[in-house]
C-alpha positions as a LaTeX table, in Angstrom:
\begin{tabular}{lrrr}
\hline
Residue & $x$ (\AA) & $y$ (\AA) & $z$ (\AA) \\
\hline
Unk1 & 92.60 & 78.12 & 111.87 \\
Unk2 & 90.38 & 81.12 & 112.97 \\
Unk3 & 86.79 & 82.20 & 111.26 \\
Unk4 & 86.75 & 85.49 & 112.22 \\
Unk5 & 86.86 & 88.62 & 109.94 \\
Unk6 & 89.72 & 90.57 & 109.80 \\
Unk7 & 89.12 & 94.49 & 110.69 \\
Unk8 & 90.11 & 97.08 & 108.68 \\
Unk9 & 89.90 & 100.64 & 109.20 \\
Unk10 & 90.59 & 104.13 & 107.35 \\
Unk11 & 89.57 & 108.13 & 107.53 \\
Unk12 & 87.28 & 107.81 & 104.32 \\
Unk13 & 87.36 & 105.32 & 101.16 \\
Unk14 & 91.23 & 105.19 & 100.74 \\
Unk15 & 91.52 & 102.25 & 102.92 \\
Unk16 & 89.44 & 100.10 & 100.41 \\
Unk17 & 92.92 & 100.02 & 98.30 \\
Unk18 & 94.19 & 98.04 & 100.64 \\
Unk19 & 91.30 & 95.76 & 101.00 \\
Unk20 & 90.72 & 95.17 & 97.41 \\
Unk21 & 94.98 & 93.29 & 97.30 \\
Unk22 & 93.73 & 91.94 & 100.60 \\
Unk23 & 91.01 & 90.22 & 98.91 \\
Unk24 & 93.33 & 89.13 & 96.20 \\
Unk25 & 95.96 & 88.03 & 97.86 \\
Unk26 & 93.91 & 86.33 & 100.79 \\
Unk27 & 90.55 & 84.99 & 98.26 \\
Unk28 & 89.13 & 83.22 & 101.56 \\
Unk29 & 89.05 & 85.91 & 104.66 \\
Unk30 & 85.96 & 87.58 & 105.62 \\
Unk31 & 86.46 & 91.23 & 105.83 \\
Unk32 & 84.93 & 93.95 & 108.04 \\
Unk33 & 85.99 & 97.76 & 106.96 \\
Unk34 & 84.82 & 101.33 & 108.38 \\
Unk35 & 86.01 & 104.62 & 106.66 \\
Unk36 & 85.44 & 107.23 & 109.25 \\
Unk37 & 83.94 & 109.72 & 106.29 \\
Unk38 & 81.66 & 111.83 & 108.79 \\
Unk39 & 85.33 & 113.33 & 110.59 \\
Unk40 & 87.68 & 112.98 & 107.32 \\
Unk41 & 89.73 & 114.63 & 106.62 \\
Unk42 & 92.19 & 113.06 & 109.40 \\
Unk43 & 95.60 & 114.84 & 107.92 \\
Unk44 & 94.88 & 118.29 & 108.97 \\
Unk45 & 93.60 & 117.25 & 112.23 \\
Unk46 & 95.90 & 117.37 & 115.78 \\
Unk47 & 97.51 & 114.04 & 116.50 \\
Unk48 & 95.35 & 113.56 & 119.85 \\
Unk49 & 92.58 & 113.83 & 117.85 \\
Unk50 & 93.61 & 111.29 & 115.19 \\
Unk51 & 94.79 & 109.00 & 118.24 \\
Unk52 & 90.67 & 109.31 & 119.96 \\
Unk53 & 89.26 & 108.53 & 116.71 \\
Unk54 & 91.57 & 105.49 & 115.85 \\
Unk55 & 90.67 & 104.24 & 119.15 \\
Unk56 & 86.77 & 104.37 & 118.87 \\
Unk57 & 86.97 & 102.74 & 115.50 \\
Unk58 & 89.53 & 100.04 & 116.41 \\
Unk59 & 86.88 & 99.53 & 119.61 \\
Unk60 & 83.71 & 99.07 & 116.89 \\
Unk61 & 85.31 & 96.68 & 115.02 \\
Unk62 & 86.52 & 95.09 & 118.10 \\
Unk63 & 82.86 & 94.78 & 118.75 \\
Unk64 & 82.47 & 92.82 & 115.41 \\
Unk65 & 84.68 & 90.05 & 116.51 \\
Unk66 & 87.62 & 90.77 & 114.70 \\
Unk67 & 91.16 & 88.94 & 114.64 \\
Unk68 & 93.50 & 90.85 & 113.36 \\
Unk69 & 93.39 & 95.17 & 113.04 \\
Unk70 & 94.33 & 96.71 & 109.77 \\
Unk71 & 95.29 & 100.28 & 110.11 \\
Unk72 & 94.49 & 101.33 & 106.59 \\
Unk73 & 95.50 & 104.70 & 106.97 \\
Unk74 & 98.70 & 106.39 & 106.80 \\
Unk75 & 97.80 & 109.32 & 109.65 \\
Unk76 & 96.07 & 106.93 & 111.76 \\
Unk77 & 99.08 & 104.66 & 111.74 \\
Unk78 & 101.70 & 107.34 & 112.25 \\
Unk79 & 99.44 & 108.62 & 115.27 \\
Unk80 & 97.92 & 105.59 & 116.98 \\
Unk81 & 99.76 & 102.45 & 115.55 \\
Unk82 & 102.19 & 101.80 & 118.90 \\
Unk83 & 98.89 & 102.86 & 121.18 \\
Unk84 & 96.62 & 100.39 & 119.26 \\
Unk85 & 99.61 & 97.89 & 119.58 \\
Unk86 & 99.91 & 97.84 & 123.08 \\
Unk87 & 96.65 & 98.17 & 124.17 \\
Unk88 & 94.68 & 95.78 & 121.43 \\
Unk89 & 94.98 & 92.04 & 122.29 \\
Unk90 & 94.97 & 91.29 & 118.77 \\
Unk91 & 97.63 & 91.67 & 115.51 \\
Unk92 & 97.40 & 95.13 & 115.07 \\
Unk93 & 99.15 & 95.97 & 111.28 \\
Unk94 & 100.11 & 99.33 & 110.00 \\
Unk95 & 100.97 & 100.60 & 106.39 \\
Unk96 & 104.10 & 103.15 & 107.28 \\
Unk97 & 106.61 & 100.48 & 107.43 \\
Unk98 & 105.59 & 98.04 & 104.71 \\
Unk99 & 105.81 & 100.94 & 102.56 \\
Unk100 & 108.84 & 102.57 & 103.67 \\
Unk101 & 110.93 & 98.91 & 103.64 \\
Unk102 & 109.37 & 98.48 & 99.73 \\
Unk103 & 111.06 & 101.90 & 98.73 \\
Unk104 & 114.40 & 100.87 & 100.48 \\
Unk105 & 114.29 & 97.80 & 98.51 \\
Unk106 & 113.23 & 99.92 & 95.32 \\
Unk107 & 115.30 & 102.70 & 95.01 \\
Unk108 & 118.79 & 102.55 & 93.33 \\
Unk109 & 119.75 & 106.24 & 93.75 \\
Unk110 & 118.55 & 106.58 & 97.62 \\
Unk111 & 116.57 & 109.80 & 96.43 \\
Unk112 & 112.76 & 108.61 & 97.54 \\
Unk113 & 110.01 & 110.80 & 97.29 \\
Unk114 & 106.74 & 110.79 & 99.79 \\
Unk115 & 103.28 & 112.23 & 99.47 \\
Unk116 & 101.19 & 112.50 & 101.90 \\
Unk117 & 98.33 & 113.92 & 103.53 \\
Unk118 & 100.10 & 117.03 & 105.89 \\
Unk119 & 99.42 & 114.81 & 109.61 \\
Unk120 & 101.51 & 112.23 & 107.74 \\
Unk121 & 104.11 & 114.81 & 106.16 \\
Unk122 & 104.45 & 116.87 & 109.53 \\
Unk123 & 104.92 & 113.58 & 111.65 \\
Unk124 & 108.11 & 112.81 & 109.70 \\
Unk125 & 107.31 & 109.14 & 110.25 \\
Unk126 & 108.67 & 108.30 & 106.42 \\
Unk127 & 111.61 & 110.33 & 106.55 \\
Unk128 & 112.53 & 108.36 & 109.89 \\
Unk129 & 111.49 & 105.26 & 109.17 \\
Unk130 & 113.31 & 105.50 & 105.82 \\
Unk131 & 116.78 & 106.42 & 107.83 \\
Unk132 & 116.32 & 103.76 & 109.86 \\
Unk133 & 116.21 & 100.91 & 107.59 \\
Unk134 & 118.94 & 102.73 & 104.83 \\
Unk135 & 121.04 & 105.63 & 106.51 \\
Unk136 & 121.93 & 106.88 & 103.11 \\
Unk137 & 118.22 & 107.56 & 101.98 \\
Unk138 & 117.37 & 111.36 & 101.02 \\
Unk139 & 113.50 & 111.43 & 101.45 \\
Unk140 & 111.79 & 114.42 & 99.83 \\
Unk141 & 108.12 & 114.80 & 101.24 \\
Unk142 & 105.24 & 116.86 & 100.49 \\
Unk143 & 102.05 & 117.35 & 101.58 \\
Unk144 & 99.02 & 116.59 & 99.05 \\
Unk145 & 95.94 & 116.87 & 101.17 \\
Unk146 & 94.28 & 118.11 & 98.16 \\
Unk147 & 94.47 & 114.58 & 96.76 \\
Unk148 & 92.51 & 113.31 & 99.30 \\
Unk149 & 89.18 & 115.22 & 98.61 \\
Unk150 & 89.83 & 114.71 & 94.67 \\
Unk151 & 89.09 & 111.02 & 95.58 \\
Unk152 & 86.47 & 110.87 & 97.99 \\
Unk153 & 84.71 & 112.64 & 95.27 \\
Unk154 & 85.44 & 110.47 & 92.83 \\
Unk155 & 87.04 & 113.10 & 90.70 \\
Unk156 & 90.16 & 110.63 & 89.40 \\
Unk157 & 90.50 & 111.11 & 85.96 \\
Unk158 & 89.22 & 114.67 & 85.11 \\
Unk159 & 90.90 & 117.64 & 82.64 \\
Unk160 & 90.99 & 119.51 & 86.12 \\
Unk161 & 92.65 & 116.37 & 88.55 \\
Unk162 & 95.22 & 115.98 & 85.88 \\
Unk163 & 96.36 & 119.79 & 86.14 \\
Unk164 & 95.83 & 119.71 & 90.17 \\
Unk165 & 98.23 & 116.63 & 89.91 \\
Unk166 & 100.81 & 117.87 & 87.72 \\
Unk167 & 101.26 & 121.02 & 88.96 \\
Unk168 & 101.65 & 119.50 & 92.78 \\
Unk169 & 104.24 & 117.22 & 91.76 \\
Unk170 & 106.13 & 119.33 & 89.28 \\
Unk171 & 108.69 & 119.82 & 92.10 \\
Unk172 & 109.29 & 115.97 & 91.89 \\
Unk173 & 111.57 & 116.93 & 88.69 \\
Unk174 & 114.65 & 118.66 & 89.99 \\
Unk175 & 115.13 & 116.24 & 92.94 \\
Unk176 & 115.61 & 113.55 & 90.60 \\
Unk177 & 114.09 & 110.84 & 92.85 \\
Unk178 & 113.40 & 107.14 & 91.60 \\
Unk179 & 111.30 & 105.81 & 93.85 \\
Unk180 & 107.68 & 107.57 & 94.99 \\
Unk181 & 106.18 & 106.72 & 98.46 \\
Unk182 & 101.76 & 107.09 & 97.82 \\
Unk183 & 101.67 & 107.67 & 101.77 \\
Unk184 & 98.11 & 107.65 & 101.92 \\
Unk185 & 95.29 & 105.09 & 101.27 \\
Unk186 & 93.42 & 107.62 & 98.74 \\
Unk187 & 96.50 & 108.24 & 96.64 \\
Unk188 & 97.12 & 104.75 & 94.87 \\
Unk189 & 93.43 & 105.72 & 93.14 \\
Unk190 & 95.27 & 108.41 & 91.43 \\
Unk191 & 98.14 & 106.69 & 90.27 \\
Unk192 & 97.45 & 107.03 & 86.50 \\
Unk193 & 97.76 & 110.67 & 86.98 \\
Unk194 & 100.65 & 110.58 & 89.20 \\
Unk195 & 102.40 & 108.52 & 87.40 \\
Unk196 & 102.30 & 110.61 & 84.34 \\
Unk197 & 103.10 & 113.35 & 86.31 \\
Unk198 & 106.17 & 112.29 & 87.55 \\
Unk199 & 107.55 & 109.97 & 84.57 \\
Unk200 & 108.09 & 106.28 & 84.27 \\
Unk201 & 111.16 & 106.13 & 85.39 \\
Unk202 & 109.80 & 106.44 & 89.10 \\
Unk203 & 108.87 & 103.99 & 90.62 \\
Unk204 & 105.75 & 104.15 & 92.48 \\
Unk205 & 105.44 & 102.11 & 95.92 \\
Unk206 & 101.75 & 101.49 & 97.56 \\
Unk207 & 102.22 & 100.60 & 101.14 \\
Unk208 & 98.62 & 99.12 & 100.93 \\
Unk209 & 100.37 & 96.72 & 98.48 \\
Unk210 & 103.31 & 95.77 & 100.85 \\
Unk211 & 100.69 & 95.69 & 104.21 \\
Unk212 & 98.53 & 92.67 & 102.21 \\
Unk213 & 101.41 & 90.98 & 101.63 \\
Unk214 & 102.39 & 91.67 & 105.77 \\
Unk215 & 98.85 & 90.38 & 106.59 \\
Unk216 & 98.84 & 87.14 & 104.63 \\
Unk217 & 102.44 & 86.33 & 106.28 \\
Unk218 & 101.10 & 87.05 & 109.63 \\
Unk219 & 97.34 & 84.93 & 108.92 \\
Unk220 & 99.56 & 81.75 & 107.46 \\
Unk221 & 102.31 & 81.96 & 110.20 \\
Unk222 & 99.75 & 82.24 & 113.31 \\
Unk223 & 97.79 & 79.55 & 111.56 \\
Unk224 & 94.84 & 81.94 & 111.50 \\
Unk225 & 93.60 & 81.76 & 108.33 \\
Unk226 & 90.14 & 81.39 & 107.56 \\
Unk227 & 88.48 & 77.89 & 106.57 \\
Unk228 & 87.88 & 78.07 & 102.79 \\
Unk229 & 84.73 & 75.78 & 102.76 \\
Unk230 & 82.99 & 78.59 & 104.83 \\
Unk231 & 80.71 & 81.54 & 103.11 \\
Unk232 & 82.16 & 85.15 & 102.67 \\
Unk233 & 79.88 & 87.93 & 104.08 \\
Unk234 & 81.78 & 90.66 & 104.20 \\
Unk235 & 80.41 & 94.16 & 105.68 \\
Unk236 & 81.33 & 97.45 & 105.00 \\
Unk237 & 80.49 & 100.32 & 107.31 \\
Unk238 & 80.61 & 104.58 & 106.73 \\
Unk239 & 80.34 & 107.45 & 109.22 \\
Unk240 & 79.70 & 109.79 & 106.61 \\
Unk241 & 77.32 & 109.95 & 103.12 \\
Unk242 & 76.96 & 106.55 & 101.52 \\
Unk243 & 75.58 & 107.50 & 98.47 \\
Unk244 & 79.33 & 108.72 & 97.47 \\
Unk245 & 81.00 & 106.05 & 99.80 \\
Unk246 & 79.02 & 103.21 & 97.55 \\
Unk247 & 79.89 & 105.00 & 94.14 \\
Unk248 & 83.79 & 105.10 & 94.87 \\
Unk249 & 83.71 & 101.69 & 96.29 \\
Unk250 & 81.79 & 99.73 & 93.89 \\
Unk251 & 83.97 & 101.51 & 91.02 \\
Unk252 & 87.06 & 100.56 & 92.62 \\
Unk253 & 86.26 & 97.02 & 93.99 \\
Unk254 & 84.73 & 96.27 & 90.96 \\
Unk255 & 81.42 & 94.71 & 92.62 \\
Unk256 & 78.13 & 95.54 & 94.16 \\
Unk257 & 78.77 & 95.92 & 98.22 \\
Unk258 & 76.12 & 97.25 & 100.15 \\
Unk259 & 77.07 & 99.81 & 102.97 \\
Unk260 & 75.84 & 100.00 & 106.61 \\
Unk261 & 76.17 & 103.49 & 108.08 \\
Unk262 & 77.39 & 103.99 & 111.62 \\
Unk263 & 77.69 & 106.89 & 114.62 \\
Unk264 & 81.03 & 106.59 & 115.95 \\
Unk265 & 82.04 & 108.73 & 119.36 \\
\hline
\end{tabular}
């Protein structure tokens, strides 16, 4: 058994999709998140620069007493998830490879789609992971950075997000994929749209999803799990403006949260 919170971290709101199947799936943990909104977006960004801020923020909620790291963020895992690995002395879990081994399992033609933020996209950490657990995969990314900022403004089911989203994804068609990789935290918020955009018949596979699922295995066999007699209080943190960082989350989480806003450097 062990009380303390787990840590989770992410560039803006995004990561709160993972959180929110955390919270499902593990009813009992005490949670502590940050969304680094003040530097987002982290996909355009140079990977040495996604690698320093990954670091401060895994230090702050180190600082909170954390057990177990959450990299809620696809560019911050493809950057900084072996550094944070090595150097943390806690679990340190990352969203790339949930993902990536759900779409394996998923697909039945091996033609698996990926959208991303570009950091994620130009790192080719899909693609690779992807060959690596099924040789015969074809991955097909793209870059949807534009998705991103659509969320963090809460913009998810507008006339003009449903155009943005089709026409990005029109591509998707002649490839003929079955299976659709949301490689990044923001994009499962959008998956009404992106799922009409690309048709039924894909599949769509949330790593967020798959890395709850990774975290409760990991809690249960470390015998880490939280004592469920013992009160929740769990704390959410922003860099950035929290007027817009409590409207997204308390839509999506479906509950009042109150935010704490922090300097980071």
């Amino acid at each position: 058994m062990d009380n303390r919170p787990v840590g989770f971290m992410d560039s803006g709101v995004g990561g709160l999709t993972v959180v929110k199947m955390a919270q499902k799936l593990l009813p009992n943990e005490e949670i502590v998140f940050i969304g680094d909104e003040a530097r987002m977006p982290y996909g355009p960004r140079p990977t040495e620069e996604v690698v320093e801020f990954s670091k401060q923020m895994a230090a702050f909620l180190i600082s909170k007493n954390v057990k177990a790291l959450v990299i809620a963020c696809n560019t911050a895992t493809s950057a900084a998830y072996e550094i944070l690995q090595k150097e943390l002395s806690i679990p340190v879990i990352g969203v790339i490879l949930p993902g990536a081994m759900a779409a394996a399992e998923q697909t039945k033609n091996n033609k698996v789609g990926v959208i991303a933020t570009l950091g994620t996209i130009k790192s080719n950490i899909y693609p690779k992971t992807l060959k690596t657990i099924q040789y015969s995969i074809e991955s097909y990314p793209l870059a949807c950075q534009e998705f991103v900022e659509i969320a963090e403004k809460n913009e998810l089911d507008t006339p003009e997000t449903r155009v943005v989203v089709e026409n990005k994804l029109k591509e998707f068609k002649q490839d003929q994929i079955d299976t659709l990789i949301l490689g990044c935290t923001h994009f499962p918020l959008l998956s009404k749209n992106i799922q009409r955009a690309v048709g039924d018949e894909v599949t769509l596979i949330d790593p967020g999803v798959e890395t709850s699922k990774q975290l409760k295995n990991l809690l249960e066999d470390q015998d880490m799990l939280r004592d469920e007699k013992l009160e929740i209080n769990d704390r959410y943190y922003s860099t950035g403006n929290l007027v817009e960082f409590e409207n997204v989350a308390r839509n999506f989480l479906e509950k009042e949260i109150v935010v704490q806003q922090v300097k980071i450097n």
